[in-house]
VEXVO-486216 format. One record per residue: residue number from 1; residue in three letters; x, y, z of N, C-alpha, C, CB in turn. Coordinates in pm, whole numbers, plus 50000, padded with zeros to 5 digits. Glycine has a CB too. Layout:
<NUM; "ala"; <X; Y; Z>; <X; Y; Z>; <X; Y; Z>; <X; Y; Z>>;
...
***
This chain:
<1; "unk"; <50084; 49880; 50000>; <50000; 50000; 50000>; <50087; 50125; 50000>; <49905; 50001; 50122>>;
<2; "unk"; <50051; 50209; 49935>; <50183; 50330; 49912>; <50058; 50427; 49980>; <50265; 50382; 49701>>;
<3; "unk"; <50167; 50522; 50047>; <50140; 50628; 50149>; <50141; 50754; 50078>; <50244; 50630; 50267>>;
<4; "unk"; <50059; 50844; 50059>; <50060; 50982; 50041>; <50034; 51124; 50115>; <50000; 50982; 49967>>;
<5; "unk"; <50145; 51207; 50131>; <50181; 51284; 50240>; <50068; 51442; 50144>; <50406; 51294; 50270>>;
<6; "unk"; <49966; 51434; 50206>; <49883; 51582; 50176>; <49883; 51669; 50257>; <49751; 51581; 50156>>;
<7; "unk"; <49989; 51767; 50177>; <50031; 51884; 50273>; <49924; 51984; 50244>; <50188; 51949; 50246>>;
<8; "unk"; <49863; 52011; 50389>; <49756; 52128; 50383>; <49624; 52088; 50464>; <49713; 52162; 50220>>;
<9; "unk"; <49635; 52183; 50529>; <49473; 52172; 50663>; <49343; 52244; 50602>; <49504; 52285; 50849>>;
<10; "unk"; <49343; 52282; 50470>; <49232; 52353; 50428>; <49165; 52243; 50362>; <49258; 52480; 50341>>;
<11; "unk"; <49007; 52277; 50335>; <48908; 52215; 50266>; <49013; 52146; 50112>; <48768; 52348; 50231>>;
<12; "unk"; <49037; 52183; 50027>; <49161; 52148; 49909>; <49220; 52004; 49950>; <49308; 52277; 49914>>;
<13; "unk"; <49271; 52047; 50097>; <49367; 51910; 50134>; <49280; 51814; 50210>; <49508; 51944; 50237>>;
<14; "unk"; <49143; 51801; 50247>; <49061; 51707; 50324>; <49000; 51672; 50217>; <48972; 51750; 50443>>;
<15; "unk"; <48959; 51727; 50121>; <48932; 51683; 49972>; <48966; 51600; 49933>; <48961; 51738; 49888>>;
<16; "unk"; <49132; 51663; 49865>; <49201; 51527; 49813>; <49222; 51393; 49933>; <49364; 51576; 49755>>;
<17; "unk"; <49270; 51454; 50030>; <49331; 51324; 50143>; <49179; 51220; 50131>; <49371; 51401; 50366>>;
<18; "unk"; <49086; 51284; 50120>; <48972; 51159; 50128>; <48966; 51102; 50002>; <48815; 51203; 50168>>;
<19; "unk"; <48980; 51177; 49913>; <49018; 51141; 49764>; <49111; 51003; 49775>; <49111; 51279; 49684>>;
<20; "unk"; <49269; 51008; 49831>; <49363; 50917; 49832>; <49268; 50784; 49924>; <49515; 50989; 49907>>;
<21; "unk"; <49224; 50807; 50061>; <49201; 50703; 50135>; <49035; 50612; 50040>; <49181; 50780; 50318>>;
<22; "unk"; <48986; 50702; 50004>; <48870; 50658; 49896>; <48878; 50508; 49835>; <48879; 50761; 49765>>;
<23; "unk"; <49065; 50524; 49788>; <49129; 50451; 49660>; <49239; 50424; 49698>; <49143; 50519; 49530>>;
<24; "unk"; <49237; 50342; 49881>; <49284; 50268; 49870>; <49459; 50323; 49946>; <49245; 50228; 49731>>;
<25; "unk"; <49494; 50421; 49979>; <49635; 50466; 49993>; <49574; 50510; 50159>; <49708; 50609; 49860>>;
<26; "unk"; <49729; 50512; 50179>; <49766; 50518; 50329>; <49789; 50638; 50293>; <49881; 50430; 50409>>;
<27; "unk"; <49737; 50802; 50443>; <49735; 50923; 50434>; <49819; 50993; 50523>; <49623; 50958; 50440>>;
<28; "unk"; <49862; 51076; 50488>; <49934; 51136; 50599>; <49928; 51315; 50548>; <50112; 51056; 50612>>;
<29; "unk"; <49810; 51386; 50672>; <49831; 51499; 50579>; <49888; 51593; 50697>; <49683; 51558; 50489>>;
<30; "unk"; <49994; 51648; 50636>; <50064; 51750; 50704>; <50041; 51898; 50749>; <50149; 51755; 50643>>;
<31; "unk"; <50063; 51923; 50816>; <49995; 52065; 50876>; <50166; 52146; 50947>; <49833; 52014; 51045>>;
<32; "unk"; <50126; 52286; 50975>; <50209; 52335; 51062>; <50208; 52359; 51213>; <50225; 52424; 51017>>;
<33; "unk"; <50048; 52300; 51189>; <50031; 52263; 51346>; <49920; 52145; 51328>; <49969; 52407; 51456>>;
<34; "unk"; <49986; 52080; 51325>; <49910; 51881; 51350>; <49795; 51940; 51415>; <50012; 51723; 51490>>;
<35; "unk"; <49786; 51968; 51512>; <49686; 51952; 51624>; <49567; 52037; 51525>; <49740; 52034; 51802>>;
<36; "unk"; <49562; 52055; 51449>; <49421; 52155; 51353>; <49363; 52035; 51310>; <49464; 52280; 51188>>;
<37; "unk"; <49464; 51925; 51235>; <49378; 51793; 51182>; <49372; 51651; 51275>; <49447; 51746; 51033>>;
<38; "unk"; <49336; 51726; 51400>; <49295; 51558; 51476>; <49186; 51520; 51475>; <49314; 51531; 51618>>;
<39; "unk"; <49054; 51597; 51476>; <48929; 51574; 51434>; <48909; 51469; 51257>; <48871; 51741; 51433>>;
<40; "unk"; <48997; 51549; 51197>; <48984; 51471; 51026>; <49031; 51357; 51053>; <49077; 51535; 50884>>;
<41; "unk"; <49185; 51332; 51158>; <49245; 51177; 51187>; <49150; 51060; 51234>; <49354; 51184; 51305>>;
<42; "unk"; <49134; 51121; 51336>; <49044; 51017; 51394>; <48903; 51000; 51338>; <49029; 51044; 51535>>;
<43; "unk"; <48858; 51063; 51208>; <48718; 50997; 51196>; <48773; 50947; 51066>; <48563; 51095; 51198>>;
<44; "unk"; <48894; 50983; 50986>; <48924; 50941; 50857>; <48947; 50781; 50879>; <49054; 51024; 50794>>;
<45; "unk"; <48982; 50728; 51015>; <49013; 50579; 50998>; <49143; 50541; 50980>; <48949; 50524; 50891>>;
<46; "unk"; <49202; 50394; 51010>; <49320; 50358; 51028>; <49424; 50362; 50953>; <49316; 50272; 51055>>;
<47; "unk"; <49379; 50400; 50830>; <49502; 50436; 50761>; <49556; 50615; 50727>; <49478; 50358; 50623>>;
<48; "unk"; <49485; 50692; 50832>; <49487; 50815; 50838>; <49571; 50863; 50928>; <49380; 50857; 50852>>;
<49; "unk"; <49651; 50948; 50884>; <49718; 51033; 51043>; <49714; 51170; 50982>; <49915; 50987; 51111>>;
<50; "unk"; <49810; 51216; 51100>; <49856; 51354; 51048>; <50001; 51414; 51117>; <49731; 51463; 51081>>;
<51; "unk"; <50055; 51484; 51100>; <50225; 51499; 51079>; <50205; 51685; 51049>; <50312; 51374; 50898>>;
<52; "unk"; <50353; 51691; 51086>; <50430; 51793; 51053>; <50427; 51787; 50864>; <50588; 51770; 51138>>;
<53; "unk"; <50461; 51924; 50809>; <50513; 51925; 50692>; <50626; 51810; 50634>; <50559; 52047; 50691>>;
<54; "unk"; <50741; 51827; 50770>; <50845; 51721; 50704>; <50809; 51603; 50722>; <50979; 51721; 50750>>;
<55; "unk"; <50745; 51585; 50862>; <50718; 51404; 50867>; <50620; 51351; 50767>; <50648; 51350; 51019>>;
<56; "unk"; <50530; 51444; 50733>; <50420; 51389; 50605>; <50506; 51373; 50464>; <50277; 51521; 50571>>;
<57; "unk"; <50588; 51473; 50448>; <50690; 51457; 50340>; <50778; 51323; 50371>; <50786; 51593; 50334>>;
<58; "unk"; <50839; 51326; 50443>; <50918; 51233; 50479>; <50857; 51076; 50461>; <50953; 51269; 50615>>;
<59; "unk"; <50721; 51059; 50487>; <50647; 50892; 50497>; <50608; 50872; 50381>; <50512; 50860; 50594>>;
<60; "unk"; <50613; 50984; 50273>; <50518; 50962; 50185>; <50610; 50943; 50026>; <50405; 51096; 50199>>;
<61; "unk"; <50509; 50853; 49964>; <50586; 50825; 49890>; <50535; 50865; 49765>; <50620; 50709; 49905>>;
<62; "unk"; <50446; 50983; 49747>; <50361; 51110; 49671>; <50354; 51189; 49765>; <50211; 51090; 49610>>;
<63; "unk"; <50394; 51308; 49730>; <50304; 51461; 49787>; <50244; 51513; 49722>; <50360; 51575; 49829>>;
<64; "unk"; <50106; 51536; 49750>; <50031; 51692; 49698>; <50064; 51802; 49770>; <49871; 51699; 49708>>;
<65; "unk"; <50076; 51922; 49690>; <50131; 52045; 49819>; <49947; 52089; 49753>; <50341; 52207; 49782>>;
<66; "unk"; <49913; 52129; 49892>; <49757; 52192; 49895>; <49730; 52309; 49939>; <49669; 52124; 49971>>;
<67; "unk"; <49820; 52354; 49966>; <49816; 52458; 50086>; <49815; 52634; 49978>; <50001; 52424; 50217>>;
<68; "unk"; <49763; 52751; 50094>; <49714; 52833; 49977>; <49864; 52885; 49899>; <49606; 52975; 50039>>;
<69; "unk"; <49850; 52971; 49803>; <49962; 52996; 49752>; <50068; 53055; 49779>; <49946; 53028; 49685>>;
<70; "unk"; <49995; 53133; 49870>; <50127; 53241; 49946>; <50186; 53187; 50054>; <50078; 53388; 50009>>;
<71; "unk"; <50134; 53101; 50108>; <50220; 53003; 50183>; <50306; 52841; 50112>; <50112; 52963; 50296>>;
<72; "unk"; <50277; 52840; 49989>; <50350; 52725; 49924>; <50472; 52734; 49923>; <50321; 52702; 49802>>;
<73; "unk"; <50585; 52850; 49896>; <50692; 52830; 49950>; <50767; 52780; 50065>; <50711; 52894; 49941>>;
<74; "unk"; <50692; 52871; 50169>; <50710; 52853; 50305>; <50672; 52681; 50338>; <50606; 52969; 50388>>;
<75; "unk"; <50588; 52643; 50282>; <50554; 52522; 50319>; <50659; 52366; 50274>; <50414; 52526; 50259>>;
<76; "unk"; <50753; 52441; 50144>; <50808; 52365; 50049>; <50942; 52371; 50178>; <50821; 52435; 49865>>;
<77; "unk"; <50960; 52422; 50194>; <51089; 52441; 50259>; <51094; 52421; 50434>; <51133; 52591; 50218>>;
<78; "unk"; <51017; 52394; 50453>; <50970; 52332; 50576>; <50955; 52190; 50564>; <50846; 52388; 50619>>;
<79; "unk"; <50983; 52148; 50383>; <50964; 51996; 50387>; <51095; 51947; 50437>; <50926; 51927; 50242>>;
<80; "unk"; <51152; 52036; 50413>; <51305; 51983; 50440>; <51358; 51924; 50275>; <51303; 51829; 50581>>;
<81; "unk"; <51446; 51765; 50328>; <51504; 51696; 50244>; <51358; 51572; 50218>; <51666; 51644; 50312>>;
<82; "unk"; <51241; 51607; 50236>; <51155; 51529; 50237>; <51090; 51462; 50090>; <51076; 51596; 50312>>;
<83; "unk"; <51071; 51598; 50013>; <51060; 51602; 49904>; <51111; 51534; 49812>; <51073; 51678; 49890>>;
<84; "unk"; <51275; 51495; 49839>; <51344; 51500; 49763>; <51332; 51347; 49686>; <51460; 51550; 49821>>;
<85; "unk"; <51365; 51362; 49511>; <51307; 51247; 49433>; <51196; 51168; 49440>; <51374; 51171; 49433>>;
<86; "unk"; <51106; 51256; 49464>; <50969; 51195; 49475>; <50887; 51280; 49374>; <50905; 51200; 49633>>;
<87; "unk"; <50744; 51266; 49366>; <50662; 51320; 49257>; <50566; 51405; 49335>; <50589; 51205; 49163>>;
<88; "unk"; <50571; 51551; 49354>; <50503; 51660; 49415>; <50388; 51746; 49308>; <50626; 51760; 49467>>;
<89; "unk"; <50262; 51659; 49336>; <50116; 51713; 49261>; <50144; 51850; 49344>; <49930; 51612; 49299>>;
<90; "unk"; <50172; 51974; 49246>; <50087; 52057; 49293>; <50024; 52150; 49269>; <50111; 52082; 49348>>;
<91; "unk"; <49908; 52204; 49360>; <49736; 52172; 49347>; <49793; 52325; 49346>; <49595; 52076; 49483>>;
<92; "unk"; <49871; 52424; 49401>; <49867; 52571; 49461>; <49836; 52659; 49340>; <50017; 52621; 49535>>;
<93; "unk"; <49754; 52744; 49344>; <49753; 52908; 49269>; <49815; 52960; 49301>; <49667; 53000; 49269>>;
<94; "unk"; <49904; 53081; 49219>; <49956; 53208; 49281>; <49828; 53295; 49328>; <50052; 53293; 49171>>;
<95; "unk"; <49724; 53306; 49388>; <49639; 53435; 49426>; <49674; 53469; 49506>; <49519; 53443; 49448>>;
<96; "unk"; <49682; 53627; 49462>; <49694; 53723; 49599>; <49606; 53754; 49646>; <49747; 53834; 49599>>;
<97; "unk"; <49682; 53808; 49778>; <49587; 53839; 49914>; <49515; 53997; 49838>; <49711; 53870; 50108>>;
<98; "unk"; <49403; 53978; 49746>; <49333; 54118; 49690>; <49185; 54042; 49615>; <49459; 54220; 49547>>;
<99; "unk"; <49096; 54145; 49631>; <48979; 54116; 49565>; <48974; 54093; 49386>; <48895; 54233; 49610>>;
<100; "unk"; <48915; 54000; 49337>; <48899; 53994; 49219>; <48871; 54091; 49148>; <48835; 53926; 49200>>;
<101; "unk"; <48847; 54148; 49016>; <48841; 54224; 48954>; <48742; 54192; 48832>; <48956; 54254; 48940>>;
<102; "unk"; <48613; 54239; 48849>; <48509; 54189; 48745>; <48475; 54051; 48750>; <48555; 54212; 48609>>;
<103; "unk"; <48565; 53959; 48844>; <48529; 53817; 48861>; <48640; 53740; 48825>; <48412; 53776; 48783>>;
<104; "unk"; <48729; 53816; 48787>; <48890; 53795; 48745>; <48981; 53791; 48882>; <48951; 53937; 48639>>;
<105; "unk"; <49076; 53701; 48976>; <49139; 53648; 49030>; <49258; 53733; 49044>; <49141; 53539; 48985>>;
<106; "unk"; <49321; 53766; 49091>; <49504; 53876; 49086>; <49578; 53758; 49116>; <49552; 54035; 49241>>;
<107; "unk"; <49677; 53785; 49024>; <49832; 53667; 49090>; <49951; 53766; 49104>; <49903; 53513; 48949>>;
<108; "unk"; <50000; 53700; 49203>; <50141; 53796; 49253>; <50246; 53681; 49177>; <50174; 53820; 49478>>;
<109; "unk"; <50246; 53686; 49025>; <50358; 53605; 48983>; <50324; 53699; 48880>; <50369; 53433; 48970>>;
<110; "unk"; <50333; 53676; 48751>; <50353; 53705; 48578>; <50343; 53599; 48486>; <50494; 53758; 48540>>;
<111; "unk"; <50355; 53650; 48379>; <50321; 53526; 48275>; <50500; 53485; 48227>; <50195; 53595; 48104>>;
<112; "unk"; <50563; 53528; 48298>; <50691; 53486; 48262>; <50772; 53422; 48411>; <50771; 53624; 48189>>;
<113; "unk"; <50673; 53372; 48444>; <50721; 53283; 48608>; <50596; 53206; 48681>; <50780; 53412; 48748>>;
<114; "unk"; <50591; 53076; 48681>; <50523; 53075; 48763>; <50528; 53038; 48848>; <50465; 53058; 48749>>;
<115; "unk"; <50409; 52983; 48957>; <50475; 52974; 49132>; <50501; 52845; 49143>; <50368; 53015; 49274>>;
<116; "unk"; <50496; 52731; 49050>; <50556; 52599; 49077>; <50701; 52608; 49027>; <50475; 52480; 49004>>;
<117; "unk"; <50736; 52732; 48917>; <50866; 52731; 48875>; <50914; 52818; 49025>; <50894; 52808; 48703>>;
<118; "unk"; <50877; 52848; 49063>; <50958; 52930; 49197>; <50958; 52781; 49303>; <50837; 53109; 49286>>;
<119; "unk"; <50866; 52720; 49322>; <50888; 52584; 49371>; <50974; 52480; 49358>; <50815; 52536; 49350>>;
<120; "unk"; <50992; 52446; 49224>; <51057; 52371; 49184>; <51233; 52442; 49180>; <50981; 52330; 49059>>;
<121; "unk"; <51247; 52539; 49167>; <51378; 52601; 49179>; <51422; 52580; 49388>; <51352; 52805; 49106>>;
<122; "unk"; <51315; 52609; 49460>; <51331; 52561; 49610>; <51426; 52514; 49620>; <51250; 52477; 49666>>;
<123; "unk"; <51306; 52360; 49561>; <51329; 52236; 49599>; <51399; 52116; 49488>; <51199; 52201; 49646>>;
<124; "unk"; <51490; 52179; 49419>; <51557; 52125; 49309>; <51536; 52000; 49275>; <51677; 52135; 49320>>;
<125; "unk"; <51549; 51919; 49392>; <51537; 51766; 49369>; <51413; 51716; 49351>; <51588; 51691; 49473>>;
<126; "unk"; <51281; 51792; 49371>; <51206; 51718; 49433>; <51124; 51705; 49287>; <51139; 51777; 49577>>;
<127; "unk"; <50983; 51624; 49241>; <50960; 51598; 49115>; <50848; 51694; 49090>; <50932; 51452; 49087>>;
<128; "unk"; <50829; 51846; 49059>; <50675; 51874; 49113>; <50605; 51857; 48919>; <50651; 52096; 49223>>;
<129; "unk"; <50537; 51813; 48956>; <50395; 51817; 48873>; <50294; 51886; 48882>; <50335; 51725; 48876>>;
<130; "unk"; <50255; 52005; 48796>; <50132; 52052; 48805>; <49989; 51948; 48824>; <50128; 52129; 48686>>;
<131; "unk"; <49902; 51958; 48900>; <49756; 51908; 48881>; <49680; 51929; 48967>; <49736; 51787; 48863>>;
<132; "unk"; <49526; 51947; 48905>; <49460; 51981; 49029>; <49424; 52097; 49089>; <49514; 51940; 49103>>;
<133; "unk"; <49495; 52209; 48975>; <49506; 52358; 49023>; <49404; 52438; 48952>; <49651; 52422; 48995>>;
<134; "unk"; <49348; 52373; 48816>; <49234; 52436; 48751>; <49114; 52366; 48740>; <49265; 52471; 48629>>;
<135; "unk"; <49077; 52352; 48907>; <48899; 52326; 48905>; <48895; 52345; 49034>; <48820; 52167; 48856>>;
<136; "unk"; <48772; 52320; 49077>; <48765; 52361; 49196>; <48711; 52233; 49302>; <48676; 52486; 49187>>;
<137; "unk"; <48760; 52169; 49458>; <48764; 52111; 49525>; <48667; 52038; 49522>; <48788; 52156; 49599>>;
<138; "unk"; <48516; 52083; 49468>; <48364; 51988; 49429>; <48375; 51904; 49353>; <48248; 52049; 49368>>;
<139; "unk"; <48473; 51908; 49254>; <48538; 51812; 49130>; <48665; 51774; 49118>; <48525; 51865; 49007>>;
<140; "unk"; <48725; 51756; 49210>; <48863; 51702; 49198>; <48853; 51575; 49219>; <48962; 51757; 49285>>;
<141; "unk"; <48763; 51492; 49318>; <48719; 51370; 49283>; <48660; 51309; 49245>; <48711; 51331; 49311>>;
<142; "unk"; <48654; 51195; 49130>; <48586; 51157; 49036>; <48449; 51209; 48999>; <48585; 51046; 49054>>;
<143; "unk"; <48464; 51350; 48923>; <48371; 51454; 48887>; <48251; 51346; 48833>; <48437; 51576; 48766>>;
<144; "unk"; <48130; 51396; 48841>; <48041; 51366; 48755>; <47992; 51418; 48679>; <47979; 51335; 48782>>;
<145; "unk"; <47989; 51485; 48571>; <47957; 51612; 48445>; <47919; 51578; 48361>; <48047; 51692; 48385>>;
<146; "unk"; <47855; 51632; 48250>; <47806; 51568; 48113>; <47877; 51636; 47988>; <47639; 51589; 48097>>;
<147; "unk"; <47881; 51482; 47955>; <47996; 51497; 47876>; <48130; 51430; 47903>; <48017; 51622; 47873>>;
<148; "unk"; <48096; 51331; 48013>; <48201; 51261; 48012>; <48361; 51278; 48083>; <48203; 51257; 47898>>;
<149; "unk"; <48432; 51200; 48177>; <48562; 51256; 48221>; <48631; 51426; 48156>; <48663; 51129; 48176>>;
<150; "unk"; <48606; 51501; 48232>; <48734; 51614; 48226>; <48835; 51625; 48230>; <48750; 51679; 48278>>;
<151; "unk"; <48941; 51708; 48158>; <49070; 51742; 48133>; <49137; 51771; 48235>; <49082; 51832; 48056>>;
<152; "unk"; <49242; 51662; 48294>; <49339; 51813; 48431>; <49434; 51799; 48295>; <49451; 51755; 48673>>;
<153; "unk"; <49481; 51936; 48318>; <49615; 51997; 48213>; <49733; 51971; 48349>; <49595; 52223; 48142>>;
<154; "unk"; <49856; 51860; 48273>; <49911; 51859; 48399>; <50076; 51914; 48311>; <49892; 51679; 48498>>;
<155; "unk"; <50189; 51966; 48406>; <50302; 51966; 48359>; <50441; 51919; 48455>; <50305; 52093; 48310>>;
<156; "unk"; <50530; 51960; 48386>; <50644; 51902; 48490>; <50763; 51853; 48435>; <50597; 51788; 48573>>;
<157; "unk"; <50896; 51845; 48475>; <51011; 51814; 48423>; <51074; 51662; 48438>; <51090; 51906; 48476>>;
<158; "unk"; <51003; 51624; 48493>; <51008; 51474; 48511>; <50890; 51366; 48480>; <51037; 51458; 48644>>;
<159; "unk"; <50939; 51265; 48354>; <50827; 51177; 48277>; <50779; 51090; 48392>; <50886; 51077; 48140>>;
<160; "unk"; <50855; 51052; 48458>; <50793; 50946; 48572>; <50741; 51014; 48628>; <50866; 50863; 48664>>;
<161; "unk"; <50772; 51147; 48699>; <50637; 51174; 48750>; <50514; 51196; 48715>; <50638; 51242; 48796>>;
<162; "unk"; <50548; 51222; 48637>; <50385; 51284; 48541>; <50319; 51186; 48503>; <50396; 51370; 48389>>;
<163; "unk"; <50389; 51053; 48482>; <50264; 50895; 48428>; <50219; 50865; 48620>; <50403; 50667; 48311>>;
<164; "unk"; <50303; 50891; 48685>; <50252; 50847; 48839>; <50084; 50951; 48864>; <50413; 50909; 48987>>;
<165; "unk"; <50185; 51096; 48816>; <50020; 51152; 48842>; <49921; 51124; 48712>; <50018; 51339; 48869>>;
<166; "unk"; <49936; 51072; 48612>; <49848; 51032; 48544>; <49781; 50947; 48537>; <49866; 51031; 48480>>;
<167; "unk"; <49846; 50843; 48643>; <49758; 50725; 48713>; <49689; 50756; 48798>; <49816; 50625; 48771>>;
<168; "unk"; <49711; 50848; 48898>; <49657; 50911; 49029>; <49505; 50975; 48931>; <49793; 51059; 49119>>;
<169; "unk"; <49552; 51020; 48875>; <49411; 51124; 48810>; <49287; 51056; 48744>; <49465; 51228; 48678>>;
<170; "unk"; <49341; 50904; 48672>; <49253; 50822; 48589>; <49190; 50752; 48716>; <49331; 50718; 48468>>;
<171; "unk"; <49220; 50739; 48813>; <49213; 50669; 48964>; <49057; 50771; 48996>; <49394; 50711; 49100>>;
<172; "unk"; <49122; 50899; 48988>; <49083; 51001; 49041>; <48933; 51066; 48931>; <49228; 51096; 49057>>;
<173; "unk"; <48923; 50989; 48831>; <48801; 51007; 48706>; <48853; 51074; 48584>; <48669; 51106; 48753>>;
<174; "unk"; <48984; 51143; 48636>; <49026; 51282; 48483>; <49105; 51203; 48417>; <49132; 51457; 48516>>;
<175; "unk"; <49072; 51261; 48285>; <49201; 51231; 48185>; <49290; 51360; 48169>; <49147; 51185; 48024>>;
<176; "unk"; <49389; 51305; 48163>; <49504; 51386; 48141>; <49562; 51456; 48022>; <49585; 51323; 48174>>;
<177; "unk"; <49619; 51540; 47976>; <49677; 51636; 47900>; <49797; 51662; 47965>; <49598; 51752; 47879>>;
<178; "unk"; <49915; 51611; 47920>; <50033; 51685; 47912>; <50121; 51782; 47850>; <50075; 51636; 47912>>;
<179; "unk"; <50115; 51870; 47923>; <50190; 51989; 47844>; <50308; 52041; 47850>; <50142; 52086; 47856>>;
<180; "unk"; <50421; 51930; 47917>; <50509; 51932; 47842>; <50561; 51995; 48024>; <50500; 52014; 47669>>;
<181; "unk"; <50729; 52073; 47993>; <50776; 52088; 48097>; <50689; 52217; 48195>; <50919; 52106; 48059>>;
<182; "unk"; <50804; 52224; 48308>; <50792; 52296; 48413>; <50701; 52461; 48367>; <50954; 52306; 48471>>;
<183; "unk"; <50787; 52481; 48263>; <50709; 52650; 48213>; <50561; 52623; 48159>; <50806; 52742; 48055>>;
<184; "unk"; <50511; 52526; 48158>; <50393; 52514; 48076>; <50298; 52574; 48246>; <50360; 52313; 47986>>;
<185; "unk"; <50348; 52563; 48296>; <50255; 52619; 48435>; <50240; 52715; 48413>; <50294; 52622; 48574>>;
<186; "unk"; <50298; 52851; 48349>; <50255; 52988; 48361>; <50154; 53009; 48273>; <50358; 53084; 48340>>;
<187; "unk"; <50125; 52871; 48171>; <49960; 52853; 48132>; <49833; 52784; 48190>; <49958; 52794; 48027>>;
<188; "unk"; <49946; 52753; 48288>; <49814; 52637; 48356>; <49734; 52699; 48453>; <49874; 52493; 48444>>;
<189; "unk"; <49836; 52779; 48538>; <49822; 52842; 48661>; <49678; 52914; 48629>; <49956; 52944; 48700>>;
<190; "unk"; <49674; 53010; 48516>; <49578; 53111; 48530>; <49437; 53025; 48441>; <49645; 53276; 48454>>;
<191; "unk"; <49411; 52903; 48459>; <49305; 52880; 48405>; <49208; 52876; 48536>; <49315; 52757; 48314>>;
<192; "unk"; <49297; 52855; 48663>; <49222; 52901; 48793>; <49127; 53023; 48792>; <49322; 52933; 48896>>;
<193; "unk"; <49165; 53126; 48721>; <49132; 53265; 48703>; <48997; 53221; 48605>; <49271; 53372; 48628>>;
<194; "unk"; <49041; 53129; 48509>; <48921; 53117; 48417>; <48799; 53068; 48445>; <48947; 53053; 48325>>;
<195; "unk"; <48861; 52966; 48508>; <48741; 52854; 48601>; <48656; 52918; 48714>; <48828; 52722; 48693>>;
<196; "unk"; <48690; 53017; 48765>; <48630; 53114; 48837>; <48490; 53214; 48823>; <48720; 53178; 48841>>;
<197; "unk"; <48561; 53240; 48713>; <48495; 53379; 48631>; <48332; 53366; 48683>; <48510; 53368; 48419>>;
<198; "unk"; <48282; 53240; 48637>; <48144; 53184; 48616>; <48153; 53178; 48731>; <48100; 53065; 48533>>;
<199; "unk"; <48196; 53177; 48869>; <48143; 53135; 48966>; <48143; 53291; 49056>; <48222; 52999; 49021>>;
<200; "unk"; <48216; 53383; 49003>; <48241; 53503; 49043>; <48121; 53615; 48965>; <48402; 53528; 49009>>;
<201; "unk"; <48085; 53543; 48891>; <48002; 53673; 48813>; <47862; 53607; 48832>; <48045; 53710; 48620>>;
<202; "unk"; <47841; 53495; 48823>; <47722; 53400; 48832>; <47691; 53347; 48943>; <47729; 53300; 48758>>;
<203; "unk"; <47755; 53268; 49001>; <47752; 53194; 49122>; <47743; 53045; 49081>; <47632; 53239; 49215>>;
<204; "unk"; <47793; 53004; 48961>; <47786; 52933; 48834>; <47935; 52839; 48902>; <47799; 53051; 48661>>;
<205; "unk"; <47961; 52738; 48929>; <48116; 52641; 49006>; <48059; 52504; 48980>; <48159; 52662; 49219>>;
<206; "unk"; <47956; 52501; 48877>; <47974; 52348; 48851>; <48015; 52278; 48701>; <47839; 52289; 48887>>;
<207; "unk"; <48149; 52317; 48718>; <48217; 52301; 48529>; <48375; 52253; 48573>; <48226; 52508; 48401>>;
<208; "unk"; <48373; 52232; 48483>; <48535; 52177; 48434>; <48562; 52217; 48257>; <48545; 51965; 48455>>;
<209; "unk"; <48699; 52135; 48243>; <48776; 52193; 48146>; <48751; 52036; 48091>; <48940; 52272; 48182>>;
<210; "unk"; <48778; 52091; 47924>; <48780; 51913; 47874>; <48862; 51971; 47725>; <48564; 51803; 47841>>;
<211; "unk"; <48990; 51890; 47700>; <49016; 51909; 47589>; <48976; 51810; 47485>; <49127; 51930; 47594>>;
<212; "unk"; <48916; 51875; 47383>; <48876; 51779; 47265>; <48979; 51772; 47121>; <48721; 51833; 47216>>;
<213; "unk"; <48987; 51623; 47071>; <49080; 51611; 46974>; <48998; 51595; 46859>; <49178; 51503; 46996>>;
<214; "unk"; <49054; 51640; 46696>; <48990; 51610; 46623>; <49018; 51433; 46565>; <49005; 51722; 46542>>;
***
């Protein structure tokens, strides 16, 4: 049974972590203060705990980083050497701490950086994979929509990681789209912004993304 360390005490990370135990994996979701997820431990069941950033990094043999964006650094580097050569889903937006704009999202990055490339520079060794970052927490597990499985757009500099999270995701109901390396995030990132819009102008959050081939 392989163990997955879900870093993050917000709704995002009790999401996925029930997502992993759902299907079968041993959980370990990390916090900066454990003591926020003992209520989720003890009703999630025996293959559930919860840990520090590094000890969840450290047991796990996948990380999702879940946690909000402006703390994803801080959180990466608190993994320690935990990270290191393993395959890091991660789920984070750059949004800043500011109100939307017409229903439009602010990022404190650019289209010539994005915040998994500031991640992945951290944590050099470690494998991160975009996924999970353009929909929203109601559909990250095995969505039900019409029209059939949805698109996660995933990226990343390492092929093994990316078929690991492409198993995780077919597990998980999505089909996958790869787009190739680490920079393909400063396209991925802002489809968060897109996926929004409708839920910011409408009150409209029950959609996903689906790429179609001819």
């Amino acid at each position: 049974m392989k163990t997955v360390g879900v870093l993050g005490s917000g709704v995002v990370g009790e999401t996925l972590a029930n997502g992993f135990l759902k299907h079968g994996w041993r959980v370990v979701r990390g916090s900066r203060d454990p003591r926020k997820l003992a209520d989720w431990a003890a009703k999630a069941g025996k293959r559930a705990s919860a840990a520090t950033f590094a000890e969840a990094a450290g047991a796990a043999d996948v990380v999702v980083l879940a946690v909000k964006g402006t703390g994803a650094l801080s959180a990466v580097k608190l993994c320690g050497k935990g990270l290191t050569g393993k395959p890091v889903l991660d789920a984070t937006n750059p949004i800043a701490e500011k109100p939307p704009v017409n229903g439009v999202l602010r990022f404190f990055t650019d289209l010539d950086e994005s915040l998994m490339e500031r991640l992945q520079k951290a944590a050099p060794r470690a494998k991160f994979v975009k996924a999970f970052s353009c929909v929203g927490n109601a559909f990250m597990v095995n969505p039900r929509l019409r029209g059939g499985p949805p698109t996660m757009f995933i990226c990343g500099n390492d092929a093994g990681a990316k078929k690991a999270t492409a198993r995780i995701l077919a597990q998980f109901g999505w089909e996958t789209a790869d787009m190739g390396g680490a920079e393909a995030s400063r396209a991925i990132e802002p489809l968060c912004m897109l996926w929004c819009i409708p839920g910011f102008l409408r009150n409209s959050w029950s959609h996903a993304f689906k790429l179609l081939k001819a």
